[in-house]
C-alpha positions as CSV (number, residue, x, y, z in Angstrom):
1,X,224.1,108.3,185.0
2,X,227.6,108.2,183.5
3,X,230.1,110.9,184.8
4,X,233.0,109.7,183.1
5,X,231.3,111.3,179.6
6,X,231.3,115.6,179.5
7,X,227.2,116.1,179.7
8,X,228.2,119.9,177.7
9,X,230.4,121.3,175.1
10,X,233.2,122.9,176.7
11,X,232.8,127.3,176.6
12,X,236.1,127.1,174.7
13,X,234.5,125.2,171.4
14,X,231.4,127.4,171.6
15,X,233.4,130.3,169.8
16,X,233.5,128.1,166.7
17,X,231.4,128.1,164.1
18,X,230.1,125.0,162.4
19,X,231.1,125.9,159.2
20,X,234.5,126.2,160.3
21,X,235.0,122.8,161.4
22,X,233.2,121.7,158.0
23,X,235.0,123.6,156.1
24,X,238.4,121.7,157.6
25,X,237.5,119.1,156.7
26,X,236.9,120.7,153.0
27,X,240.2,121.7,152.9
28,X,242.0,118.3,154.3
29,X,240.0,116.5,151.8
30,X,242.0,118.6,149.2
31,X,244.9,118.1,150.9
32,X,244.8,114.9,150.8
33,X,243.4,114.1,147.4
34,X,246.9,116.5,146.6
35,X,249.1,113.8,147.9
36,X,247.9,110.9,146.4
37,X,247.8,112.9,142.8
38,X,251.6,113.6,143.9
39,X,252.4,110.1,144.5
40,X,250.3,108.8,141.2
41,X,252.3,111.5,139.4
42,X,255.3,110.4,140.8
43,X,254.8,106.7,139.8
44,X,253.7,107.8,136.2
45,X,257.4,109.1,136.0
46,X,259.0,106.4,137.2
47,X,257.1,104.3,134.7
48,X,258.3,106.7,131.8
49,X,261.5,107.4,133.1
50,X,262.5,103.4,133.3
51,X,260.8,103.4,129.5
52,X,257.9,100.9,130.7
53,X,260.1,98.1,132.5
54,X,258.6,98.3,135.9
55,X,256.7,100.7,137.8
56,X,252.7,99.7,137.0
57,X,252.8,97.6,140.3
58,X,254.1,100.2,142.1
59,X,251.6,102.3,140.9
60,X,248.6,99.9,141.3
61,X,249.5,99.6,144.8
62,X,249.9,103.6,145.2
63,X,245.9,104.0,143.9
64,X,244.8,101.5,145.8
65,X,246.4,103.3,149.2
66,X,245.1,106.4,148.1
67,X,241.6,105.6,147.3
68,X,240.4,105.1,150.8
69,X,242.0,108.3,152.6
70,X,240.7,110.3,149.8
71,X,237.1,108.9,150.2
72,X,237.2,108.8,154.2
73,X,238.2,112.7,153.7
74,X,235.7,112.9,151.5
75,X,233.0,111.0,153.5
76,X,234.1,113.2,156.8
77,X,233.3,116.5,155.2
78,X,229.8,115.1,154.2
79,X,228.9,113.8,157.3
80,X,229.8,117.2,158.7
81,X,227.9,119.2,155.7
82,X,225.2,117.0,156.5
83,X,224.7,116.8,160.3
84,X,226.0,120.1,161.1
85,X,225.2,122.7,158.5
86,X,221.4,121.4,157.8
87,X,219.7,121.6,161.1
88,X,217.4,124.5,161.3
């Protein structure tokens, strides 16, 4: 038997909800998918502002970042909507 892992949740995380921690992860998905929007917004501007000269690296390389924090915050809040909030 290991000891090193807790065998119980501790009393202090038994005061909240399920929900709760699914919906943060709601909410930083949003958050998240905010920022990139910012930063693609951001780029687009550059790109107008400097009338087309340079800028669509930039802002290939700013999509690209953004697409895999916006689907991990995505995929966490699924995993949680999944194995938390469907059990019986």
């Amino acid at each position: 038997m290991n000891t090193l892992l807790p065998t119980r949740e501790p009393s202090w995380m038994n005061s909240i909800a399920s929900s709760t921690i699914c919906q943060y992860f709601y909410i930083m998905f949003f958050v998240v998918a905010f920022f990139a929007g910012l930063v693609v917004l951001m780029d687009v501007y550059t790109i107008v502002m400097s009338r087309g000269r340079r800028g669509y690296d930039m802002l290939f390389r700013s999509i690209l970042t953004f697409v895999i924090p916006v689907v991990n915050a995505l995929f966490l809040y699924l995993l949680c909507a999944r194995s938390i909030l469907s059990k019986p």
